[in-house]
PDB file of the backbone (N, CA, C, O) and the ligand in Angstrom, with CONECT records:
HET     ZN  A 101       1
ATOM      1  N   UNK A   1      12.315 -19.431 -17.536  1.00  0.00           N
ATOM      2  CA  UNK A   1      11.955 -18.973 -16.218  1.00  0.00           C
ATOM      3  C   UNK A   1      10.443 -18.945 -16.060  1.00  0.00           C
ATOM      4  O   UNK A   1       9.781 -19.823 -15.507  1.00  0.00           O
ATOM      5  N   UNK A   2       9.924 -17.701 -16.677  1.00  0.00           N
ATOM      6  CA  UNK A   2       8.133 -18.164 -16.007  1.00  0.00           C
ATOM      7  C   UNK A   2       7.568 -18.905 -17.232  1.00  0.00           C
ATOM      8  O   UNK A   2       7.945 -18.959 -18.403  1.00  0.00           O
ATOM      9  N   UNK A   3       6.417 -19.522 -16.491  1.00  0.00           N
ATOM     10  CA  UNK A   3       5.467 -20.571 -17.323  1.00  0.00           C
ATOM     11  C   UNK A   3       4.302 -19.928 -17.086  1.00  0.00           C
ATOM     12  O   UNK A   3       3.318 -20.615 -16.815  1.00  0.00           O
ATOM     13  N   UNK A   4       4.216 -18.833 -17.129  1.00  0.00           N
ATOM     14  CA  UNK A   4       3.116 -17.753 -17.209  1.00  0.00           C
ATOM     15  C   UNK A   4       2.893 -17.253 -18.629  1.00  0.00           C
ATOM     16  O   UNK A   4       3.798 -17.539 -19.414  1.00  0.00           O
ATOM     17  N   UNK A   5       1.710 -16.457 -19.185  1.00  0.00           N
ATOM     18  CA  UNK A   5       1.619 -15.838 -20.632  1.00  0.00           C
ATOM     19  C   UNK A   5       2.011 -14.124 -20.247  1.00  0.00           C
ATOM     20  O   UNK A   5       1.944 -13.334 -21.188  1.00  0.00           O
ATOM     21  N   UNK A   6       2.240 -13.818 -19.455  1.00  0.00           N
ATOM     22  CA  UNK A   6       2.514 -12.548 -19.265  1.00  0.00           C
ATOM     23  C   UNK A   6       3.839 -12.240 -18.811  1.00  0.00           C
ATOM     24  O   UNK A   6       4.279 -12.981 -17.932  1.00  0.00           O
ATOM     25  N   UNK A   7       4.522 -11.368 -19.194  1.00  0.00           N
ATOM     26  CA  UNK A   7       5.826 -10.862 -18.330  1.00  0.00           C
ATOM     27  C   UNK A   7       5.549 -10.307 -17.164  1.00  0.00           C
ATOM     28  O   UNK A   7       4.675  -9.548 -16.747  1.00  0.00           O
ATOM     29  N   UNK A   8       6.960 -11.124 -16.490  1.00  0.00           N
ATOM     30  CA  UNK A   8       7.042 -10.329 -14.842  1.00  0.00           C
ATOM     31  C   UNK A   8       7.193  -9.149 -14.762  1.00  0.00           C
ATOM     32  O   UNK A   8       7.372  -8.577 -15.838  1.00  0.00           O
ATOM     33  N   UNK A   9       7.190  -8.560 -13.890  1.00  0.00           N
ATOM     34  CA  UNK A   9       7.359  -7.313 -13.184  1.00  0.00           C
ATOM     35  C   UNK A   9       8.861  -7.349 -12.534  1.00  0.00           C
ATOM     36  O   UNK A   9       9.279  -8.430 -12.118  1.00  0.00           O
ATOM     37  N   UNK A  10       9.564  -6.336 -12.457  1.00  0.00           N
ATOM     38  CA  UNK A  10      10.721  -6.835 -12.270  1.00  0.00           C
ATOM     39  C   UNK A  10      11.344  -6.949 -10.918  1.00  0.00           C
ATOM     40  O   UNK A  10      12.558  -7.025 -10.725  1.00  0.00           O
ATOM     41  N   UNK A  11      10.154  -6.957  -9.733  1.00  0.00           N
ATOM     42  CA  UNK A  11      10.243  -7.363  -8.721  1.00  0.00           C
ATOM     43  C   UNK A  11       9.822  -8.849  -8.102  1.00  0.00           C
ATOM     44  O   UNK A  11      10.010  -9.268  -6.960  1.00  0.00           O
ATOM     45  N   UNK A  12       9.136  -9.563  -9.331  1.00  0.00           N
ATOM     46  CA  UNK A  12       8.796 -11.097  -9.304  1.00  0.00           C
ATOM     47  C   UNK A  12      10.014 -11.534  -9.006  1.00  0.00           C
ATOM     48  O   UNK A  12      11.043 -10.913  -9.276  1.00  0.00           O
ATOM     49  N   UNK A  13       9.966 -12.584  -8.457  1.00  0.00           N
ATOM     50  CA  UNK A  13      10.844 -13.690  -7.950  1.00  0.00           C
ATOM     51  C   UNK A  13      10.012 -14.835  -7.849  1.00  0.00           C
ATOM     52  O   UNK A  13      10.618 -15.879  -7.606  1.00  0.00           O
ATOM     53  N   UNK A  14       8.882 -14.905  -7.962  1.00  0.00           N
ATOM     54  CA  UNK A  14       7.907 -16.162  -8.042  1.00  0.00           C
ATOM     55  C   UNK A  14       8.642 -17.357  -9.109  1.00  0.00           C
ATOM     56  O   UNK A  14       9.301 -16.997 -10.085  1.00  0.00           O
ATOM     57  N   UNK A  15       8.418 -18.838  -8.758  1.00  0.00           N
ATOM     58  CA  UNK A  15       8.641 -19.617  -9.197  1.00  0.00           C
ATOM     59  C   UNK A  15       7.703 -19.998 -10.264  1.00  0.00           C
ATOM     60  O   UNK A  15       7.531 -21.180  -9.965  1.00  0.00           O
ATOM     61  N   UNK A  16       7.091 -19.823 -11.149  1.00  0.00           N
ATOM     62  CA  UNK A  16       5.790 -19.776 -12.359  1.00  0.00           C
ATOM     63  C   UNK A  16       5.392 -21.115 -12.552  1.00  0.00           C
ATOM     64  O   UNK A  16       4.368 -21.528 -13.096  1.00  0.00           O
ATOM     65  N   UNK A  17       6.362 -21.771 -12.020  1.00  0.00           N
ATOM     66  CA  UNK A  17       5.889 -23.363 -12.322  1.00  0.00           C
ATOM     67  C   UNK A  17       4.958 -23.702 -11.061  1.00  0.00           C
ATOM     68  O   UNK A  17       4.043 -24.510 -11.216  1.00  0.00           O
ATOM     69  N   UNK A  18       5.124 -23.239 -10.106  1.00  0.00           N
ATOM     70  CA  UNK A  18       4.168 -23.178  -8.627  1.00  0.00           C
ATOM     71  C   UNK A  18       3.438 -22.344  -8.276  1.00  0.00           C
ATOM     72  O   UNK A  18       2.593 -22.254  -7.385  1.00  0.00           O
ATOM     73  N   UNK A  19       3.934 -21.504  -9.292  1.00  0.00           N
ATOM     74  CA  UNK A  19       2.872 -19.998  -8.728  1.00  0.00           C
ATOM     75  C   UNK A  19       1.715 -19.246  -9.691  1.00  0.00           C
ATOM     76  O   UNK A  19       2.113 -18.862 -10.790  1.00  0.00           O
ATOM     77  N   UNK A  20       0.815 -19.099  -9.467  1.00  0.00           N
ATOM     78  CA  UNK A  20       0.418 -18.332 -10.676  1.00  0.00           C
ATOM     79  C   UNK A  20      -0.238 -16.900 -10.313  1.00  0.00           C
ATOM     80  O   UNK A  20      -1.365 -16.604 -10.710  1.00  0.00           O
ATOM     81  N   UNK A  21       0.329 -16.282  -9.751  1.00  0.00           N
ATOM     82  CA  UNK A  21       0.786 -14.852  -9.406  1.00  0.00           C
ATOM     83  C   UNK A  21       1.975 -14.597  -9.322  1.00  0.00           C
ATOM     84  O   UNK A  21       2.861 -15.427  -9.116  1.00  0.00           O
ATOM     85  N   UNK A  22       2.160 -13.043  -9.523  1.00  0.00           N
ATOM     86  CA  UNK A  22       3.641 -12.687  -9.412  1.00  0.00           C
ATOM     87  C   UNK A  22       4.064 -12.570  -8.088  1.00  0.00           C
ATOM     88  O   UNK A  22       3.114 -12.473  -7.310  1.00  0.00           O
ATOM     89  N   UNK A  23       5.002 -12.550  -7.645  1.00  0.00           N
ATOM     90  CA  UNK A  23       5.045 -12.168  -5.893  1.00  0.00           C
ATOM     91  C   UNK A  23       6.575 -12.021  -6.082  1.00  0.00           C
ATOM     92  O   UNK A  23       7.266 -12.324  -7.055  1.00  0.00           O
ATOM     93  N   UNK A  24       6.939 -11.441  -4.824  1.00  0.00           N
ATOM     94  CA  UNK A  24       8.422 -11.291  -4.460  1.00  0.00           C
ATOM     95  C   UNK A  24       8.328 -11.692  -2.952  1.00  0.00           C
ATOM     96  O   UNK A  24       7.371 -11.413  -2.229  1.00  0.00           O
ATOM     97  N   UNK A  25       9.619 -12.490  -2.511  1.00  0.00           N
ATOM     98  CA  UNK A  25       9.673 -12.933  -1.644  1.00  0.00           C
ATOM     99  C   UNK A  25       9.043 -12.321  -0.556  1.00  0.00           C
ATOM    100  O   UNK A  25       8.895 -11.114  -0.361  1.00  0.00           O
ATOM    101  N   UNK A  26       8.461 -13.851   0.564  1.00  0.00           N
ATOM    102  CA  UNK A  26       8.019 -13.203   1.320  1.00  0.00           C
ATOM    103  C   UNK A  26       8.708 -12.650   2.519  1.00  0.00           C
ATOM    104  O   UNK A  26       9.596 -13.354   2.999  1.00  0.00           O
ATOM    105  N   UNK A  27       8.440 -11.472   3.099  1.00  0.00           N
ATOM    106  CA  UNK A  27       9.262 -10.952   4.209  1.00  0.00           C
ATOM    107  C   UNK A  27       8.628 -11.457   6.015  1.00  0.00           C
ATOM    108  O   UNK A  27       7.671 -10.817   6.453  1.00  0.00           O
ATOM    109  N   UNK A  28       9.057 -12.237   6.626  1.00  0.00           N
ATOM    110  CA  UNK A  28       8.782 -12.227   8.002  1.00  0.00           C
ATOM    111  C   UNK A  28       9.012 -11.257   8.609  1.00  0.00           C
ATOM    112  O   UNK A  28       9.997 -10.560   8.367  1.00  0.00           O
ATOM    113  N   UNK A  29       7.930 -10.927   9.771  1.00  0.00           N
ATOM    114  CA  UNK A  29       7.932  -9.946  10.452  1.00  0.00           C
ATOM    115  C   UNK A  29       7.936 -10.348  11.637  1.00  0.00           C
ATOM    116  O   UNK A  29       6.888 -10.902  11.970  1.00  0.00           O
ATOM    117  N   UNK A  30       9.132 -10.245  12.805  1.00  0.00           N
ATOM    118  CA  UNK A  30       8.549 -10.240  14.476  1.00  0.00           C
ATOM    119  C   UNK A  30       7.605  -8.953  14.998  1.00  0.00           C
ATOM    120  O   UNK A  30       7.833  -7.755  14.831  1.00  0.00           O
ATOM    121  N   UNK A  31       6.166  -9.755  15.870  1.00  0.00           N
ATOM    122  CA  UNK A  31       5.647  -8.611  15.919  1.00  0.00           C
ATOM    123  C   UNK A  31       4.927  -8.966  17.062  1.00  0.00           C
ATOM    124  O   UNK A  31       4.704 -10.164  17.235  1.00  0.00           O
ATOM    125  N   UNK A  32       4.399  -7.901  18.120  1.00  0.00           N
ATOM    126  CA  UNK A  32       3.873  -8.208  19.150  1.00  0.00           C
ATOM    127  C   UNK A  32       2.085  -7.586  18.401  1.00  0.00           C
ATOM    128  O   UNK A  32       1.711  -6.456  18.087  1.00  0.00           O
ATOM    129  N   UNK A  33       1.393  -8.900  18.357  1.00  0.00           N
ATOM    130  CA  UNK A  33       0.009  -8.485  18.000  1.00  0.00           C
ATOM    131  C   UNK A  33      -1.015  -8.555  19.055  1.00  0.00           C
ATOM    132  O   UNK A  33      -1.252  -9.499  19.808  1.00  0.00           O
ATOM    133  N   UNK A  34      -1.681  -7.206  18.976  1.00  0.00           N
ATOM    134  CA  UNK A  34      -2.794  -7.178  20.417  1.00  0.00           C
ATOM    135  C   UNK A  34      -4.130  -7.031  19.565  1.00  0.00           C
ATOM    136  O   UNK A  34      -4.315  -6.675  18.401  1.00  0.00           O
ATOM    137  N   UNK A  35      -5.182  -7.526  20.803  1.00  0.00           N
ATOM    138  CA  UNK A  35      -6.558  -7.283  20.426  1.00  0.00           C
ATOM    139  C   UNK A  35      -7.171  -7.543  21.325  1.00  0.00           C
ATOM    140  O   UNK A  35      -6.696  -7.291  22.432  1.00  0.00           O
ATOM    141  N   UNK A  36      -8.426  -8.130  21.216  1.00  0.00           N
ATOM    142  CA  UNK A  36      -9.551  -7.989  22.721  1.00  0.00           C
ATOM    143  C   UNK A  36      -8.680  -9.061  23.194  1.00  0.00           C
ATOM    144  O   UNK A  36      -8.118  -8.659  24.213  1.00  0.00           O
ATOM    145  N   UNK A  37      -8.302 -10.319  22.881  1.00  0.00           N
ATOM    146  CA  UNK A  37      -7.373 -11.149  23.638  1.00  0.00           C
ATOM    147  C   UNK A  37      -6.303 -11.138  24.180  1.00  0.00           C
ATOM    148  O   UNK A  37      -5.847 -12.163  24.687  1.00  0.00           O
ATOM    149  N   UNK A  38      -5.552  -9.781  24.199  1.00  0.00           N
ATOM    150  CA  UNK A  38      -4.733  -9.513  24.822  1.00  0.00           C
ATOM    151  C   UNK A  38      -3.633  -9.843  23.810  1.00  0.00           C
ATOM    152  O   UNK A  38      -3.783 -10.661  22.902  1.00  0.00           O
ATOM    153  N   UNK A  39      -2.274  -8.993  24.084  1.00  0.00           N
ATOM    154  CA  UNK A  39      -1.122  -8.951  23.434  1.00  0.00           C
ATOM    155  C   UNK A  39      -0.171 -10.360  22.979  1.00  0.00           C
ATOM    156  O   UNK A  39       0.125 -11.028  23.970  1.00  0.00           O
ATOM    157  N   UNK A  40       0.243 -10.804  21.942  1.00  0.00           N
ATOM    158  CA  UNK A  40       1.050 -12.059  21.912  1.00  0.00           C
ATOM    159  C   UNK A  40       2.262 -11.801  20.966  1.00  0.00           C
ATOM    160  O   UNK A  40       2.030 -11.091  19.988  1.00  0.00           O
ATOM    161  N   UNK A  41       3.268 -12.188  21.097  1.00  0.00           N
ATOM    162  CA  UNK A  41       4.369 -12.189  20.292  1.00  0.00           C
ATOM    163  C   UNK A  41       4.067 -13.241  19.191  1.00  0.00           C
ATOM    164  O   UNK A  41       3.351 -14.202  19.474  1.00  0.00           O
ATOM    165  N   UNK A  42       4.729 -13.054  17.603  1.00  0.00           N
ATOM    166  CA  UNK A  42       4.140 -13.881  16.477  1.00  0.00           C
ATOM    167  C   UNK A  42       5.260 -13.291  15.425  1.00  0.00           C
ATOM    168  O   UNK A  42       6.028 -12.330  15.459  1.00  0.00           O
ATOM    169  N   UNK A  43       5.012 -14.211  14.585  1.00  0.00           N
ATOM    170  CA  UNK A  43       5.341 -13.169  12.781  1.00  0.00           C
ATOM    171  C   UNK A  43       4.442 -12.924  12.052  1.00  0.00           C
ATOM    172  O   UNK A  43       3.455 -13.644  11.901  1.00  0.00           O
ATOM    173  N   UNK A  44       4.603 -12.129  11.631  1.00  0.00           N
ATOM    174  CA  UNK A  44       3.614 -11.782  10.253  1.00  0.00           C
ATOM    175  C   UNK A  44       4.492 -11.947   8.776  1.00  0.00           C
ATOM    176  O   UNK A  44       5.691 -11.666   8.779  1.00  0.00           O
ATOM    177  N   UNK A  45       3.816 -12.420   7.515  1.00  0.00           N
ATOM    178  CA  UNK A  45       4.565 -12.655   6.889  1.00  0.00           C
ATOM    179  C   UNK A  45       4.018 -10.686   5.802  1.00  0.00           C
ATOM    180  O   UNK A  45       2.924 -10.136   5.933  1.00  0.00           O
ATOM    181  N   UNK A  46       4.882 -10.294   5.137  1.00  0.00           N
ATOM    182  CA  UNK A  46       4.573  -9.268   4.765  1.00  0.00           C
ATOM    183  C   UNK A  46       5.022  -9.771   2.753  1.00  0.00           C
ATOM    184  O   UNK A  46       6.178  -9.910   2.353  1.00  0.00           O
ATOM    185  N   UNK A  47       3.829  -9.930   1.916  1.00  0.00           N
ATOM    186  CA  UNK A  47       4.219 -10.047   0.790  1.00  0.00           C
ATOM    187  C   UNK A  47       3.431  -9.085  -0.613  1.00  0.00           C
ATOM    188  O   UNK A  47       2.279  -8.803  -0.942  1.00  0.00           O
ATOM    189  N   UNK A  48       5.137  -8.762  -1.260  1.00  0.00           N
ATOM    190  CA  UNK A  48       4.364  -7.906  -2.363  1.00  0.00           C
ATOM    191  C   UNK A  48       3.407  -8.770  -3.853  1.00  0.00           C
ATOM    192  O   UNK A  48       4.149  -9.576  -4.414  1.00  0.00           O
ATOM    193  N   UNK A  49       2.580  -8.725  -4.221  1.00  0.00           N
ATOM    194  CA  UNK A  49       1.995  -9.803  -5.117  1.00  0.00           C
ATOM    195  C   UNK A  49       1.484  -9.110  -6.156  1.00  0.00           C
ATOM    196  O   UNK A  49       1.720  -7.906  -6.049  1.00  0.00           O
ATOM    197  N   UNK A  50       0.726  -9.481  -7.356  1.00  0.00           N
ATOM    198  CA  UNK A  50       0.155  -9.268  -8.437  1.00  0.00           C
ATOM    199  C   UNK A  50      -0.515  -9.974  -8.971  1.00  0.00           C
ATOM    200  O   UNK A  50       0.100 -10.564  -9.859  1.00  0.00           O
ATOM    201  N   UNK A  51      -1.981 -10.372  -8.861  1.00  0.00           N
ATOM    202  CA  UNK A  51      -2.616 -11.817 -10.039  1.00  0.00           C
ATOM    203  C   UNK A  51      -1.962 -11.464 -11.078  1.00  0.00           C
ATOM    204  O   UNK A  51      -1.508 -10.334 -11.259  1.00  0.00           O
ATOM    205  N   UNK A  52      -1.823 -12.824 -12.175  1.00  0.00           N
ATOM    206  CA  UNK A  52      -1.767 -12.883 -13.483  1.00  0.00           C
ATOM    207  C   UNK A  52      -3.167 -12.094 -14.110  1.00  0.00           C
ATOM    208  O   UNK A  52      -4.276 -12.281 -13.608  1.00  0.00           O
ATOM    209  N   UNK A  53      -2.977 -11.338 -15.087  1.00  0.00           N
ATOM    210  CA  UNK A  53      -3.959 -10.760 -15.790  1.00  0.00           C
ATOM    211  C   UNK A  53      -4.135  -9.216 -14.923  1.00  0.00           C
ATOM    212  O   UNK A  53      -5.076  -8.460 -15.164  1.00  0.00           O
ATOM    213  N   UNK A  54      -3.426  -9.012 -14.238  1.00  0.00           N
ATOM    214  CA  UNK A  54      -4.078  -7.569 -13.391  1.00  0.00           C
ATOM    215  C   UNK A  54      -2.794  -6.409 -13.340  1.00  0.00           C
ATOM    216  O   UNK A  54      -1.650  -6.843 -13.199  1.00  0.00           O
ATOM    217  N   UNK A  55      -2.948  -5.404 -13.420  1.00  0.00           N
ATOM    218  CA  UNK A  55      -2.549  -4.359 -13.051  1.00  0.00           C
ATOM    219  C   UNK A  55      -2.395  -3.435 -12.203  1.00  0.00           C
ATOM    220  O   UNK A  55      -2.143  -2.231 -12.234  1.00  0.00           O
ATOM    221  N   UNK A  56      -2.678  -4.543 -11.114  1.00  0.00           N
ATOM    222  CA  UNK A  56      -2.383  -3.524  -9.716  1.00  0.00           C
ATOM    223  C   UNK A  56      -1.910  -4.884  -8.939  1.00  0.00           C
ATOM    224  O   UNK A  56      -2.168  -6.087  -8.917  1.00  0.00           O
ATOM    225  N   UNK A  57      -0.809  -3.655  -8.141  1.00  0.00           N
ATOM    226  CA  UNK A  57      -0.079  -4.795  -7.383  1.00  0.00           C
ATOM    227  C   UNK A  57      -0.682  -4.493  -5.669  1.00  0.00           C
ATOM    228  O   UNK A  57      -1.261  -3.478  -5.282  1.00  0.00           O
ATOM    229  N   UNK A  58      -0.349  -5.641  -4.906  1.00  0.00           N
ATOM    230  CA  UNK A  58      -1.086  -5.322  -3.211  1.00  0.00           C
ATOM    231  C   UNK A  58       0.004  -5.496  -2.580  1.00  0.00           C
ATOM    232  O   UNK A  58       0.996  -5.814  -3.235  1.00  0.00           O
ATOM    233  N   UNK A  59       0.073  -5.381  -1.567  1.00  0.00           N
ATOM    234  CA  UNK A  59       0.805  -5.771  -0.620  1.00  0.00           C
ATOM    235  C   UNK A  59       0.133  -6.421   0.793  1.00  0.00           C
ATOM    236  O   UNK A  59      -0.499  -5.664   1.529  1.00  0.00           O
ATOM    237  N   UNK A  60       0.274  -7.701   1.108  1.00  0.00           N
ATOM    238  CA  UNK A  60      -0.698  -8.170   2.346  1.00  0.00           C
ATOM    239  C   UNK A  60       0.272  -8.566   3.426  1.00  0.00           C
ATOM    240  O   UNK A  60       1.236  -9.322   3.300  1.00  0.00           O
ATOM    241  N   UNK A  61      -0.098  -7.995   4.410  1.00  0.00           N
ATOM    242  CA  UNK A  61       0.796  -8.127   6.040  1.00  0.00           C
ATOM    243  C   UNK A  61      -0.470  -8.870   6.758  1.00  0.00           C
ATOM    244  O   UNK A  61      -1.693  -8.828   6.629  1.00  0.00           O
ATOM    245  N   UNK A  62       0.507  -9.607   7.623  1.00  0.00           N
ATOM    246  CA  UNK A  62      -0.630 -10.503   8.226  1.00  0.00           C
ATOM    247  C   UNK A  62       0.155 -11.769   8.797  1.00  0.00           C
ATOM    248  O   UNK A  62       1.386 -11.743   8.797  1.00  0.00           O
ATOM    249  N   UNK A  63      -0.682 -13.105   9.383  1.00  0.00           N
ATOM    250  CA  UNK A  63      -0.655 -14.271   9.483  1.00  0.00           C
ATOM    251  C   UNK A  63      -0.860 -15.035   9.543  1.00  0.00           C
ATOM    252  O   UNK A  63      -0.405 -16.042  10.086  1.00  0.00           O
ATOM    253  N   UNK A  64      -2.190 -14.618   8.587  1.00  0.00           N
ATOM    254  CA  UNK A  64      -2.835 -15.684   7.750  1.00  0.00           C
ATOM    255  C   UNK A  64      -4.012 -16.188   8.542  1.00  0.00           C
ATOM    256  O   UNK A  64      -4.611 -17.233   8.286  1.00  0.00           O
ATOM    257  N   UNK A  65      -4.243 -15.511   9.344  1.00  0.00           N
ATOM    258  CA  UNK A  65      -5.441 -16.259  10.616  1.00  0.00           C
ATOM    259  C   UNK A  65      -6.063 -15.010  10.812  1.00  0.00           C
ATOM    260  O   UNK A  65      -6.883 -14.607   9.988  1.00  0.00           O
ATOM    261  N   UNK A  66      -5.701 -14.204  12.033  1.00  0.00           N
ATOM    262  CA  UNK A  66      -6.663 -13.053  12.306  1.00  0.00           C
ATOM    263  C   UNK A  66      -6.253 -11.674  12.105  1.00  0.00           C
ATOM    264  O   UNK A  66      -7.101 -10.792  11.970  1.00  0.00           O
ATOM    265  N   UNK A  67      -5.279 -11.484  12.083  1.00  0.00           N
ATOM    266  CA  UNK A  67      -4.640 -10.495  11.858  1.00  0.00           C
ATOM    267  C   UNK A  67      -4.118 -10.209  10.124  1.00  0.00           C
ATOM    268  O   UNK A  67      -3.583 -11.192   9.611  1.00  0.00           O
ATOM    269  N   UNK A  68      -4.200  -9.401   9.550  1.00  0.00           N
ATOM    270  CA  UNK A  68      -4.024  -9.017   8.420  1.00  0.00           C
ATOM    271  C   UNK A  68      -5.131  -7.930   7.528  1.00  0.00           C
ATOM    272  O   UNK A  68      -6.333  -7.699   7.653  1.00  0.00           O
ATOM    273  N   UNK A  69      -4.030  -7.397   6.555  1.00  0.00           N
ATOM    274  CA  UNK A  69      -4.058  -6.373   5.910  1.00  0.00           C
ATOM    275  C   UNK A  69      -3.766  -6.872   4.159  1.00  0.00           C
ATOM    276  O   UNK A  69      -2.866  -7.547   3.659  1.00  0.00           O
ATOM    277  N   UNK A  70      -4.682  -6.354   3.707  1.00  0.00           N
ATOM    278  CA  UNK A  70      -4.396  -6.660   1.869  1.00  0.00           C
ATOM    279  C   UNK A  70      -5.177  -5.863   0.867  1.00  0.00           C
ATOM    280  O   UNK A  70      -6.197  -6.127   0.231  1.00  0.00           O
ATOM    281  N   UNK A  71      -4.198  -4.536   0.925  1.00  0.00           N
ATOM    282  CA  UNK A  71      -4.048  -3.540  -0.567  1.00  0.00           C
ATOM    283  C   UNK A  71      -3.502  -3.006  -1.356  1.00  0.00           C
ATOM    284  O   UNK A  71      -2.340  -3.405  -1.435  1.00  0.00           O
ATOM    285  N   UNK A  72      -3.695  -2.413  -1.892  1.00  0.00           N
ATOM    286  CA  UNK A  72      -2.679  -1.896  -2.847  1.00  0.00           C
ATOM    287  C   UNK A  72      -1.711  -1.287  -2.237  1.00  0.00           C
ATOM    288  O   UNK A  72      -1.662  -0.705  -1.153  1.00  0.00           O
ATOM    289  N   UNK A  73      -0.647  -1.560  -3.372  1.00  0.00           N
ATOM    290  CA  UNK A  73       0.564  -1.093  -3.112  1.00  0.00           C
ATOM    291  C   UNK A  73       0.715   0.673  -2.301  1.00  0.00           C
ATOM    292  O   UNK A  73       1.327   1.086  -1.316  1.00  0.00           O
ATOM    293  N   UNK A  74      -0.305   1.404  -3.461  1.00  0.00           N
ATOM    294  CA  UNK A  74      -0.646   2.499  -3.091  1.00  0.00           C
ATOM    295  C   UNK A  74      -1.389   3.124  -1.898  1.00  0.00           C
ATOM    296  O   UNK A  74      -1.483   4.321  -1.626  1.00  0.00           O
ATOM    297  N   UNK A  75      -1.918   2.021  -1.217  1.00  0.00           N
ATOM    298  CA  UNK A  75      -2.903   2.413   0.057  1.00  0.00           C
ATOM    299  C   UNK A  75      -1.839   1.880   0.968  1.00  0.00           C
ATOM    300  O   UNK A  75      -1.714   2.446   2.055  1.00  0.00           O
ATOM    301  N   UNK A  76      -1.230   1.098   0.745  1.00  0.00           N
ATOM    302  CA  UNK A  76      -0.322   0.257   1.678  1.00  0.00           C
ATOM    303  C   UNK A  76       0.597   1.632   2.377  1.00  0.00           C
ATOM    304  O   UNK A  76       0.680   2.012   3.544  1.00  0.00           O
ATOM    305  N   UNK A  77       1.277   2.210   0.985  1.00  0.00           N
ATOM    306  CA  UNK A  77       2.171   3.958   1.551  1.00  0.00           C
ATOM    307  C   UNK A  77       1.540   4.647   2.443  1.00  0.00           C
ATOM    308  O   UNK A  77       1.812   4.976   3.598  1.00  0.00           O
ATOM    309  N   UNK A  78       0.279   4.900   1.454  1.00  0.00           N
ATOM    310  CA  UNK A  78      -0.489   5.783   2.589  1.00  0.00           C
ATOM    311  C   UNK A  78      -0.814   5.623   4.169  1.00  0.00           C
ATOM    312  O   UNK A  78      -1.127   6.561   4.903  1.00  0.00           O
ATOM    313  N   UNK A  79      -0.685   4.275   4.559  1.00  0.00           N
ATOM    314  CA  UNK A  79      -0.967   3.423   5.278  1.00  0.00           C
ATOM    315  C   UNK A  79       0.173   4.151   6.153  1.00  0.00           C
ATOM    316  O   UNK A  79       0.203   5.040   7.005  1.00  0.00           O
ATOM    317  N   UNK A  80       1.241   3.179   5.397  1.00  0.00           N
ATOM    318  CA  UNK A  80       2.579   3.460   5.967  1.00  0.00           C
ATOM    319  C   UNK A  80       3.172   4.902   6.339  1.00  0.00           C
ATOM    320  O   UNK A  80       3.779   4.926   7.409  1.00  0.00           O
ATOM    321  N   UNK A  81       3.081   6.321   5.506  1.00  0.00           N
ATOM    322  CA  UNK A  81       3.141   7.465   5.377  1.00  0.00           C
ATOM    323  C   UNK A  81       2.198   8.106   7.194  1.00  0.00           C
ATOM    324  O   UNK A  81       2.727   8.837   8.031  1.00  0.00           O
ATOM    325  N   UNK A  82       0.500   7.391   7.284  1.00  0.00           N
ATOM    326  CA  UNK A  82       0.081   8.069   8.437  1.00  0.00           C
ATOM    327  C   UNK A  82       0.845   7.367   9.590  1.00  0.00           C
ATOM    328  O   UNK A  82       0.971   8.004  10.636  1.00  0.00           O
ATOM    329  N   UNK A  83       1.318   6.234   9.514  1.00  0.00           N
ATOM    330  CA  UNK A  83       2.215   5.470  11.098  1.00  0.00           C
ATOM    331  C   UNK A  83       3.371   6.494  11.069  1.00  0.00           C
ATOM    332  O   UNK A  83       3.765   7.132  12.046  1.00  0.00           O
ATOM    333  N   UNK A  84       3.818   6.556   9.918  1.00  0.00           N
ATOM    334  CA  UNK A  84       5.438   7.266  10.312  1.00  0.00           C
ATOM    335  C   UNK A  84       4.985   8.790  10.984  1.00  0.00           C
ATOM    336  O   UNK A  84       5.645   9.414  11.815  1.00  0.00           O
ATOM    337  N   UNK A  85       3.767   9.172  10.429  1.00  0.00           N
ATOM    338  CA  UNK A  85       3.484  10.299  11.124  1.00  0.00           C
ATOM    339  C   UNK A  85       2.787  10.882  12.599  1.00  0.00           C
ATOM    340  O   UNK A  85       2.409  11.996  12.962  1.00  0.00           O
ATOM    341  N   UNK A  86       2.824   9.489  13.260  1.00  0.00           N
ATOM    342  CA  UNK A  86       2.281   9.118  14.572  1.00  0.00           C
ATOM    343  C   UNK A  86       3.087   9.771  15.614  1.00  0.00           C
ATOM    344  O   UNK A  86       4.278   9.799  15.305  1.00  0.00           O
ATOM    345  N   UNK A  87       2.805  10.328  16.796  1.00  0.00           N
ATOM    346  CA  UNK A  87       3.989  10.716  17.572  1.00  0.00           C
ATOM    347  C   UNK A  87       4.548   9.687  18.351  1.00  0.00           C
ATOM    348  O   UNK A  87       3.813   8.708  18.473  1.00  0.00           O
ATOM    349  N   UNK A  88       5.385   9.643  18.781  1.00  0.00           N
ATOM    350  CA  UNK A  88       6.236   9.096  19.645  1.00  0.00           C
ATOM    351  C   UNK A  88       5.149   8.316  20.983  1.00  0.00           C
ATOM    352  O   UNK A  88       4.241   9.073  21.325  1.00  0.00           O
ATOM    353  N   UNK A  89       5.166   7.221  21.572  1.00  0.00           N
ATOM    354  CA  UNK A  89       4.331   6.643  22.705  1.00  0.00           C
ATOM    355  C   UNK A  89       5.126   6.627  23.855  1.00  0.00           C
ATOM    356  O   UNK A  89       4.604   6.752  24.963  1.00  0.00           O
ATOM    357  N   UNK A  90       6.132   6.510  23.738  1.00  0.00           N
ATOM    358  CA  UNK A  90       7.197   6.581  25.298  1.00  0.00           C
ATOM    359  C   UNK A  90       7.478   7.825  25.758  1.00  0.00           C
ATOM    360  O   UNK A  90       8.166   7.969  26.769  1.00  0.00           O
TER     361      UNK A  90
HETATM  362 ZN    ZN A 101       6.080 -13.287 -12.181  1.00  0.00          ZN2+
END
């Protein structure tokens, strides 16, 4: 399975012969993204990763152009933890 010198993580799903980071599949996101240009419907792809040789894993949301986000797993919660704690907009 990997053609890496390190063991996966046991959320890898990366192909090692193409990849040389760990990653787990990537997740698409439908998402309406706004900014000074005004609002547009899009995906974002949302993926968990790891370089080879490192010990911290990120997580990057985004689409690869202008929009995106890429940190740790651990800032990513926190991230996630202050939205869930947002009130209600409607
Ligand atoms: Zn791996």
């Amino acid at each position: 399975m990997p053609a890496v010198a390190e063991n996966c993580p046991e959320w890898c799903e990366a192909d090692h012969t193409e990849l040389e980071r760990h990653r787990r599949a990537i997740v698409t996101i439908p998402v309406i993204a706004t900014g000074t240009e005004g609002a547009s419907a899009t995906e974002f792809m949302a993926e968990l990763y790891r370089e080879l040789g490192n010990s911290i894993s990120s997580i990057y949301i985004g689409d690869g152009q202008s929009h995106q986000i890429d940190v740790t797993v651990e800032s990513a919660r926190r991230i996630a933890g202050v939205i869930r704690s947002m009130p209600p907009t409607t």
